[in-house]
DRENPA-3360 file (N, C-alpha, C; in nm, 2 decimals, always signed):
BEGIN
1 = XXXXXXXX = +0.09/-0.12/+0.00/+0.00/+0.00/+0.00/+0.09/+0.12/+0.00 ~ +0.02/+0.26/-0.07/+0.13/+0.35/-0.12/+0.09/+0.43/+0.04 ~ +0.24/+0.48/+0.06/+0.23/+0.59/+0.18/+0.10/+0.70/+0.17 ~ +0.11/+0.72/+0.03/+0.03/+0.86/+0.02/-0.10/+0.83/+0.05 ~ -0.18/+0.72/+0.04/-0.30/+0.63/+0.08/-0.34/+0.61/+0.17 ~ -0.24/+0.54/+0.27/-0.23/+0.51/+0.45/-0.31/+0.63/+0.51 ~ -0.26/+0.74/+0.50/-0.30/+0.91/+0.61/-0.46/+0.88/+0.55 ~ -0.50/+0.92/+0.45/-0.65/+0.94/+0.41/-0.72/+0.79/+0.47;
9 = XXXXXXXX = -0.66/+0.68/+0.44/-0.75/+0.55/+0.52/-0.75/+0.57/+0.69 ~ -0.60/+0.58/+0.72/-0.61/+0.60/+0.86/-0.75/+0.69/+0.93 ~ -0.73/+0.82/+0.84/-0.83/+0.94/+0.92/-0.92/+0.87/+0.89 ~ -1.03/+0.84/+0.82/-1.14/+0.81/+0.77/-1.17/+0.67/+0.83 ~ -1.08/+0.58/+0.90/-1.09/+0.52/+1.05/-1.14/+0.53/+1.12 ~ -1.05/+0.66/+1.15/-1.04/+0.72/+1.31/-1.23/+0.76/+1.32 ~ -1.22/+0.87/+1.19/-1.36/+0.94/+1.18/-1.48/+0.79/+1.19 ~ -1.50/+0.75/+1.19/-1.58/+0.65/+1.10/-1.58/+0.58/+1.27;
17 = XXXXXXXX = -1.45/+0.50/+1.33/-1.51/+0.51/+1.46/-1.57/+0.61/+1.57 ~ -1.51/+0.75/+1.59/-1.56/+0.81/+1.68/-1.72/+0.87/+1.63 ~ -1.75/+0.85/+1.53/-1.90/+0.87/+1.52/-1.98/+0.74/+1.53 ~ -1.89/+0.62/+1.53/-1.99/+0.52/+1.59/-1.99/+0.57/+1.74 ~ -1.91/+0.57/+1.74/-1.91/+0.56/+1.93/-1.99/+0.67/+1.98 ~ -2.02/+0.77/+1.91/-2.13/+0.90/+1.95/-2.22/+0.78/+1.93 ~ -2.27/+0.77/+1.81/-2.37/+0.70/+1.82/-2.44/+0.57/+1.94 ~ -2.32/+0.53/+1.97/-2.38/+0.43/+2.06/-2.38/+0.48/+2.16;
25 = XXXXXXXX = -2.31/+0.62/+2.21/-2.34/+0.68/+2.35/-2.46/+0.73/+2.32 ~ -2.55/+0.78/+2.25/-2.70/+0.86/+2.28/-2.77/+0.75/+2.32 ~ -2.87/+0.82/+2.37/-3.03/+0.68/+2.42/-3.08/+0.66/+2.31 ~ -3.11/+0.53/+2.27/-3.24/+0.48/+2.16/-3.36/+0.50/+2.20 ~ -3.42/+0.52/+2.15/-3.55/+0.50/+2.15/-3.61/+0.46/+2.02 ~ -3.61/+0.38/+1.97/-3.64/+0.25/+1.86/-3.51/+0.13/+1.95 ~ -3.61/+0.02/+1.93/-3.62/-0.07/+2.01/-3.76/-0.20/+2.05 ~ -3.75/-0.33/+1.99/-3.81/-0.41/+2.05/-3.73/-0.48/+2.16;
33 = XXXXXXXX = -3.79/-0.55/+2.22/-3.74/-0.60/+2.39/-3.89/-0.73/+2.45 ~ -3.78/-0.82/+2.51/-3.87/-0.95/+2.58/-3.78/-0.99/+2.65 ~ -3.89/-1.07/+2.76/-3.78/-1.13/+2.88/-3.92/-1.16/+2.96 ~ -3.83/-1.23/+3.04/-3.92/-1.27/+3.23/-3.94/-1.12/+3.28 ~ -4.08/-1.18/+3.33/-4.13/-1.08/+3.41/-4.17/-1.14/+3.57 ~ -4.16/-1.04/+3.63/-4.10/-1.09/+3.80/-4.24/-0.97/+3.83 ~ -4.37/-1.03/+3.91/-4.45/-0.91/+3.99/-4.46/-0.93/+4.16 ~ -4.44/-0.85/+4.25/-4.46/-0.89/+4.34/-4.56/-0.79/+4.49;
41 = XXXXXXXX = -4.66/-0.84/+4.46/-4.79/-0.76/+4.55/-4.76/-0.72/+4.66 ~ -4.77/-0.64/+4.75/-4.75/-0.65/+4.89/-4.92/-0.66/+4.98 ~ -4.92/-0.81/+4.91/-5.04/-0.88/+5.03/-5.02/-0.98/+5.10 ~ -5.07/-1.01/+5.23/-5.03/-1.11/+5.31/-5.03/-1.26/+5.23 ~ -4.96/-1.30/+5.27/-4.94/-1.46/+5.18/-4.92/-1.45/+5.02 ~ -4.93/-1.33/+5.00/-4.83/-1.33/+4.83/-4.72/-1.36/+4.82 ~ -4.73/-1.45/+4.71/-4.57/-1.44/+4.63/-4.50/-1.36/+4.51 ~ -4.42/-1.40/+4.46/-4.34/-1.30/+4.37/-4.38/-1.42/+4.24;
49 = XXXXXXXX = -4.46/-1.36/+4.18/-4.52/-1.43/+4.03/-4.43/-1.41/+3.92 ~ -4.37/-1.56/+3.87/-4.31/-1.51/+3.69/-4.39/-1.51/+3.58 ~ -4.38/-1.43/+3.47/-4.44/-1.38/+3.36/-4.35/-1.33/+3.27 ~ -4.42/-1.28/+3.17/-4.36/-1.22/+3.03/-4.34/-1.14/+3.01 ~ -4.29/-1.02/+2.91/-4.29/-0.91/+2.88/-4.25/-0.89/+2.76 ~ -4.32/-0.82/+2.68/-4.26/-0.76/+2.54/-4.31/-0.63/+2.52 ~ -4.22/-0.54/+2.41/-4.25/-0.40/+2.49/-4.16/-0.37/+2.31 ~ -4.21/-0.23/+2.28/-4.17/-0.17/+2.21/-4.19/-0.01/+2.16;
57 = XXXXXXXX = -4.04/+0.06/+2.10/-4.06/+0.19/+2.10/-4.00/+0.21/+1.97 ~ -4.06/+0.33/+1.90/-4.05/+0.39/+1.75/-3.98/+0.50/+1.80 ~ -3.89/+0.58/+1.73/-3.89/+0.73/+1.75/-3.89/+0.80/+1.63 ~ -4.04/+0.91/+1.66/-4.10/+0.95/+1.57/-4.05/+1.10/+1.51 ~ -3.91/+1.09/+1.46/-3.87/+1.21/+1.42/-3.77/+1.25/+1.53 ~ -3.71/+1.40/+1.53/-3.62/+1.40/+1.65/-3.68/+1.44/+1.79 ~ -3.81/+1.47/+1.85/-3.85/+1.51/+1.97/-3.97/+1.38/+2.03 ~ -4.01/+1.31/+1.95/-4.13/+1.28/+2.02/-4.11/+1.08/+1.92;
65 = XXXXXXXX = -4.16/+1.01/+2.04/-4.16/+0.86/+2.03/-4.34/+0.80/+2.09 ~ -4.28/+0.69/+2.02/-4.40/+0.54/+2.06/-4.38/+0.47/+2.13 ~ -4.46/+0.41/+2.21/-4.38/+0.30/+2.36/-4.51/+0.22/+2.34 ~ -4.52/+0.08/+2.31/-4.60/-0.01/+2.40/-4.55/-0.15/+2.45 ~ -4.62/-0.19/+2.57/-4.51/-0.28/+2.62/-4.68/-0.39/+2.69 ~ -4.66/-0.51/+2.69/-4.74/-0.59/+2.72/-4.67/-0.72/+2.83 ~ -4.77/-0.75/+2.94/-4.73/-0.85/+3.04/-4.81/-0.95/+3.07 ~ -4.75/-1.06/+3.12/-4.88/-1.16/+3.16/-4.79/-1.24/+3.23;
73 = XXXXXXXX = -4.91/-1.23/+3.36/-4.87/-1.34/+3.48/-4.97/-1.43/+3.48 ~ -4.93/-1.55/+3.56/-5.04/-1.66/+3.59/-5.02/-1.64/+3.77 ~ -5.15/-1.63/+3.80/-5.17/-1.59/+3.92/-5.25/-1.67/+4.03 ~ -5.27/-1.82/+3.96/-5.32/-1.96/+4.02/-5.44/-1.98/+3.92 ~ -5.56/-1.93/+3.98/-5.72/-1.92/+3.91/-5.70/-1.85/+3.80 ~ -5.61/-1.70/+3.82/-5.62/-1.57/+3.71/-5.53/-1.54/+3.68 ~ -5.52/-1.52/+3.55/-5.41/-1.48/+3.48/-5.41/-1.30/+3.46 ~ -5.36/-1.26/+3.49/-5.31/-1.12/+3.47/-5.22/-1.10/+3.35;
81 = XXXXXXXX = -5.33/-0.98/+3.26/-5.26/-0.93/+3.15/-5.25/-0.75/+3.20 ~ -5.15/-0.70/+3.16/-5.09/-0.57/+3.15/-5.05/-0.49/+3.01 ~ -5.13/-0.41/+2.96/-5.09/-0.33/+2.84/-5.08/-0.17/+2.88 ~ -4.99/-0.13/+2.85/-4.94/-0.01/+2.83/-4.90/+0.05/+2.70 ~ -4.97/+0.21/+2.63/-4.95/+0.22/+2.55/-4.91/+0.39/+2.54 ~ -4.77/+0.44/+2.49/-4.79/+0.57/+2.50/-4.73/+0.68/+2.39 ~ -4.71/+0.78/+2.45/-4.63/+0.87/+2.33/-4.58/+0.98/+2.41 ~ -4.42/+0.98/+2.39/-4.33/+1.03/+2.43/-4.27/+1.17/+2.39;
89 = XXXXXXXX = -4.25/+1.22/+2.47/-4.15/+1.32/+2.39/-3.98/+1.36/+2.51 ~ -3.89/+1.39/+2.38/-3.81/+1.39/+2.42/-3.66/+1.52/+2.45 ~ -3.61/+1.63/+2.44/-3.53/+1.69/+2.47/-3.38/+1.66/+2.51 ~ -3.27/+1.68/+2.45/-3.20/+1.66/+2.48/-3.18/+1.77/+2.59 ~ -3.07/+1.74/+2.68/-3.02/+1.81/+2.80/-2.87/+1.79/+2.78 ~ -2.81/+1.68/+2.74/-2.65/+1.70/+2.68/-2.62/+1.59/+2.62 ~ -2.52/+1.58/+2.52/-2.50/+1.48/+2.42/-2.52/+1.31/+2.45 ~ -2.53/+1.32/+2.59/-2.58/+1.20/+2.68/-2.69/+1.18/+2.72;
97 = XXXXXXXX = -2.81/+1.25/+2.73/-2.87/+1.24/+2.86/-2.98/+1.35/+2.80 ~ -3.10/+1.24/+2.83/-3.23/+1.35/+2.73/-3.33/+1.33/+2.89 ~ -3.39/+1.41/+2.87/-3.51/+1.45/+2.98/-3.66/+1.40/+2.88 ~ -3.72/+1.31/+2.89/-3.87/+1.24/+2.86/-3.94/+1.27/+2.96 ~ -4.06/+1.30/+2.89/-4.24/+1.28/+2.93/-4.32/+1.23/+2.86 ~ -4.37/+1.13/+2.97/-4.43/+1.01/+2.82/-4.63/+1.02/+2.87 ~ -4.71/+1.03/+2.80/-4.81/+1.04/+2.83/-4.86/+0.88/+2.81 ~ -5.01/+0.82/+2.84/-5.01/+0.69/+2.79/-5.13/+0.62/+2.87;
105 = XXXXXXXX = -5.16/+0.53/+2.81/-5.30/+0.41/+2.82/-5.26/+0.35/+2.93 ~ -5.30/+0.28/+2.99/-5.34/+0.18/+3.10/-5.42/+0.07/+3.08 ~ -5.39/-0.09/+3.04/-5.55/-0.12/+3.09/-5.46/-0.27/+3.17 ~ -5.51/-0.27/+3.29/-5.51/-0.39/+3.33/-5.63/-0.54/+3.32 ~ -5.59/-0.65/+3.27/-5.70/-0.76/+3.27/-5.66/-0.86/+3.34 ~ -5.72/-0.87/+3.52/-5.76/-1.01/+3.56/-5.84/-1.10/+3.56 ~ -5.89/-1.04/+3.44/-6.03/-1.19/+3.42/-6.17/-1.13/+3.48 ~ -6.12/-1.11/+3.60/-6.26/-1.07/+3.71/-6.26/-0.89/+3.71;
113 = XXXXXXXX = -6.17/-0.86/+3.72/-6.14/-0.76/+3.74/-6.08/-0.68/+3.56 ~ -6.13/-0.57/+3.50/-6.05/-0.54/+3.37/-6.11/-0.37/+3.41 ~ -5.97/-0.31/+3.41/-5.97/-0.13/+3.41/-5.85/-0.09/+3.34 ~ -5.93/+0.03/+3.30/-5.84/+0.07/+3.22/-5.77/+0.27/+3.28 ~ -5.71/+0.29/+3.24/-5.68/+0.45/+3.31/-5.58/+0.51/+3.21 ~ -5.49/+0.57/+3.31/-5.38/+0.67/+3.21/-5.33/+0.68/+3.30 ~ -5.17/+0.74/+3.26/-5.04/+0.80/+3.33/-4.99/+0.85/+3.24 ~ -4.88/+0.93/+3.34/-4.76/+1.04/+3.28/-4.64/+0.98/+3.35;
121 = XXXXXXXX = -4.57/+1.00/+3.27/-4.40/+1.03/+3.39/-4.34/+1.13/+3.29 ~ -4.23/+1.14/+3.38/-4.10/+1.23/+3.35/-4.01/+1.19/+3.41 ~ -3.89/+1.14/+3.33/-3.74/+1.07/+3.32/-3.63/+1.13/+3.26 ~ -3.55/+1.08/+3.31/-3.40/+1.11/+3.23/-3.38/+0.95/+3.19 ~ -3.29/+0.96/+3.02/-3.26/+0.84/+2.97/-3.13/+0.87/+2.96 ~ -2.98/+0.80/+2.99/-2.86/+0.84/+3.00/-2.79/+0.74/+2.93 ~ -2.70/+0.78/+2.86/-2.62/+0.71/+2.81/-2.44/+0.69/+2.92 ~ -2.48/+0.64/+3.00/-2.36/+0.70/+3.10/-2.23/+0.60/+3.04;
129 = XXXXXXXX = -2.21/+0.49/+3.01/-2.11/+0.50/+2.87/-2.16/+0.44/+2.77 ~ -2.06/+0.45/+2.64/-2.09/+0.33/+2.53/-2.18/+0.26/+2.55 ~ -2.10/+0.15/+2.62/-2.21/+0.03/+2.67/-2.34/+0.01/+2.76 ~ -2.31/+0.11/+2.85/-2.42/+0.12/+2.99/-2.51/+0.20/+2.95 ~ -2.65/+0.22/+2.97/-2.79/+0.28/+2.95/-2.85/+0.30/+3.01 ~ -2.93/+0.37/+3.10/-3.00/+0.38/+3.22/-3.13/+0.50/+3.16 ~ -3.21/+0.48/+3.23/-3.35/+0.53/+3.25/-3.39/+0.55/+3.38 ~ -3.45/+0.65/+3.47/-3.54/+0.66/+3.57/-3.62/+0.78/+3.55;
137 = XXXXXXXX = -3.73/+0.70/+3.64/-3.84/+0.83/+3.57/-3.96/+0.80/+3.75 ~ -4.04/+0.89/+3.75/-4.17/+0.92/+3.86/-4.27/+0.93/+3.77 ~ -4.39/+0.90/+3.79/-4.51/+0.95/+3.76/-4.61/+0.92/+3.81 ~ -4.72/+0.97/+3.79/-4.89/+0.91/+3.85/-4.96/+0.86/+3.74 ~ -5.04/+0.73/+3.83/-5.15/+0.67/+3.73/-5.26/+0.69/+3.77 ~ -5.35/+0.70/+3.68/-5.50/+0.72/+3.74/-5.59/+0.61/+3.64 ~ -5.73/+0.64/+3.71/-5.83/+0.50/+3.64/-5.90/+0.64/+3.53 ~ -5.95/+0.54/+3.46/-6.04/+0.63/+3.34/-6.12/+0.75/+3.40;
145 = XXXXXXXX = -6.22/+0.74/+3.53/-6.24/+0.82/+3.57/-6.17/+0.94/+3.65 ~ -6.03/+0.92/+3.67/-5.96/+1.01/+3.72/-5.96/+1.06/+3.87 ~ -6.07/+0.95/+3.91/-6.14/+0.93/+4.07/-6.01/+0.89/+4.16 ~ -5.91/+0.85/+4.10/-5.79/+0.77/+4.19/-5.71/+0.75/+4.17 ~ -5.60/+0.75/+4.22/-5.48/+0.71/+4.16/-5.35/+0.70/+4.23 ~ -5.23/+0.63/+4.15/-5.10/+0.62/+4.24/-4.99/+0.67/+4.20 ~ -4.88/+0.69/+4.26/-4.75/+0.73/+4.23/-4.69/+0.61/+4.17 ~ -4.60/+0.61/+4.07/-4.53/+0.53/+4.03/-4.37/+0.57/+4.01;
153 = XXXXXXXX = -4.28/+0.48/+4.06/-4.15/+0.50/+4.03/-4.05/+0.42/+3.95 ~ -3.96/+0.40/+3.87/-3.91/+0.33/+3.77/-3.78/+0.32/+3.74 ~ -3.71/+0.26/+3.70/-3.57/+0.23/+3.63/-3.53/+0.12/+3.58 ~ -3.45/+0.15/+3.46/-3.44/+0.02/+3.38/-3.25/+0.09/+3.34 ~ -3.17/-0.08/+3.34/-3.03/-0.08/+3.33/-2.99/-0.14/+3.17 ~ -2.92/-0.11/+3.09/-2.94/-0.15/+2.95/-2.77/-0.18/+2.92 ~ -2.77/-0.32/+2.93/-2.57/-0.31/+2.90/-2.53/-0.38/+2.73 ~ -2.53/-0.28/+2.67/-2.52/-0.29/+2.52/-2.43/-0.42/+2.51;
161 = XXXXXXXX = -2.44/-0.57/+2.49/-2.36/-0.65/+2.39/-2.31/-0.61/+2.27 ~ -2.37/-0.53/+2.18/-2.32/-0.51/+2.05/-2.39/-0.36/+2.05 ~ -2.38/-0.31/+1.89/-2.44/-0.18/+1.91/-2.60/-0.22/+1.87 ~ -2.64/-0.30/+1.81/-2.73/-0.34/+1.82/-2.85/-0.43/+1.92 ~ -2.78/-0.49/+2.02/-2.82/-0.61/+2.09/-2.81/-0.52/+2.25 ~ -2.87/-0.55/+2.36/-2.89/-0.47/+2.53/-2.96/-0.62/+2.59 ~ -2.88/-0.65/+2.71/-2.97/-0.73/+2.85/-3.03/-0.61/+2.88 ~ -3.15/-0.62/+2.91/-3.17/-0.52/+2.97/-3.23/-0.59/+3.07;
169 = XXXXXXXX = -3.22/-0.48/+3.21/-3.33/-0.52/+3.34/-3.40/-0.41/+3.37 ~ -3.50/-0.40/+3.40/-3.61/-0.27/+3.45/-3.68/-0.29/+3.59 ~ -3.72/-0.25/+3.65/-3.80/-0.24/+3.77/-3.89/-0.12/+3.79 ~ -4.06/-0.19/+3.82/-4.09/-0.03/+3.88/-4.19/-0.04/+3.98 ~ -4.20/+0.03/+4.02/-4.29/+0.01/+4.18/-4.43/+0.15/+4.16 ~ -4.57/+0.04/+4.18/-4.65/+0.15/+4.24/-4.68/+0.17/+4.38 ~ -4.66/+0.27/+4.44/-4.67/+0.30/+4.54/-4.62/+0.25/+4.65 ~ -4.53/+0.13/+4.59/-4.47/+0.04/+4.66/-4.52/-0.09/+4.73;
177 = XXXXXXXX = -4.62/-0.07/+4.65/-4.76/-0.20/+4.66/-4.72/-0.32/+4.60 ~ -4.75/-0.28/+4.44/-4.73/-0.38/+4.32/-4.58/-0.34/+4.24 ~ -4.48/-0.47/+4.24/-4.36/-0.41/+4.20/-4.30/-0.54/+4.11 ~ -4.33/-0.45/+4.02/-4.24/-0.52/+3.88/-4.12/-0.53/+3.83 ~ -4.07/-0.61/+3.83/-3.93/-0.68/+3.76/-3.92/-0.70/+3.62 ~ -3.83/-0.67/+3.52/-3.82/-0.75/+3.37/-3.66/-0.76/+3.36 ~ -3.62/-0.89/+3.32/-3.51/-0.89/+3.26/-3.51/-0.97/+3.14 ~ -3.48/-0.88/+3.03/-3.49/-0.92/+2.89/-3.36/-0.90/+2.82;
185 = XXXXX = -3.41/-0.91/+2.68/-3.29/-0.89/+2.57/-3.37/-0.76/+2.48 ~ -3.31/-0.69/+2.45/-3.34/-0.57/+2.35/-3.25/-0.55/+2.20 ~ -3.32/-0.53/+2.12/-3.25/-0.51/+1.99/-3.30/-0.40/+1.94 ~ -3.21/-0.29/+1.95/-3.17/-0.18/+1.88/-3.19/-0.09/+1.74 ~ -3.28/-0.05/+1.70/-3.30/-0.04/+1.59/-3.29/+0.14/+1.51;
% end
């Protein structure tokens, strides 16, 4: 290879990685994701129930995204299904680290029991390095009527395998009543 060749391939290297690497430092938001799901009630004689989870997010242009994410437990007699459906928006705050408010559906189905409501939160999504990802966010849920409702709190840890591929684990607690576990696989998109 001619000397005069090497400098132009080298730079165009260099360049070619350091904008991957921006790239895999911002937060995704496009993404499908599945895994075990872990719920755990705080009622007398409850246990900590395993279930499913699959969940996905579009981002729709540069400020504002799509989130829905679906669950199911088996709960002896009743099976508990969880759908969540919303729309996000997003702000960067620094080349890392966007500030989200996600508005969105609710419906819970135990068979006996089926309501539906809404929530908000507001989060920070971080890219704290390369590989590491993090999310935490607060918000309230309420029932369709608006008659009630709880505080919700959240975080989810995302350790990039590839630039495409994340284990991810999540957790979120309402009120510190009903508290959800997921640990999945996510692909990047």
């Amino acid at each position: 290879m001619s000397h005069s060749l090497t400098k132009p391939l080298l730079a165009a290297g260099l360049l070619l990685s350091v904008s991957m690497s921006v790239q895999a430092q911002q937060p995704s938001y496009s993404y499908i994701e599945g895994g075990l799901g872990f719920l755990d009630v705080d009622v007398s004689g409850a246990s900590t129930e395993t279930g499913f989870f699959a969940g996905f997010s579009a981002q729709l242009g540069n400020s504002f995204y799509a989130t829905a994410n679906f669950e199911e437990y088996d709960l002896g007699p009743i099976d508990l299904s969880l759908f969540k459906a919303g729309l996000g928006f997003r702000q960067e705050i620094s080349n890392r680290t966007d500030l989200n408010v996600e508005l969105g559906y609710d419906n819970t189905d135990a068979e006996i029991i089926d309501g539906d409501g809404f929530r908000a939160t507001v989060g920070l999504r971080s890219a704290l390095t390369s590989r590491f990802h993090t999310r935490a966010y607060a918000g309230y849920s309420t029932d369709s009527d608006f008659d009630s409702g709880e505080f919700l709190i959240g975080a989810e840890g995302n350790i990039l395998v590839s630039d495409r591929f994340a284990l991810t684990l999540q957790i979120e607690s309402i009120e510190f009543d009903a508290n959800l576990g997921r640990v999945g696989l996510r692909y990047m998109f």
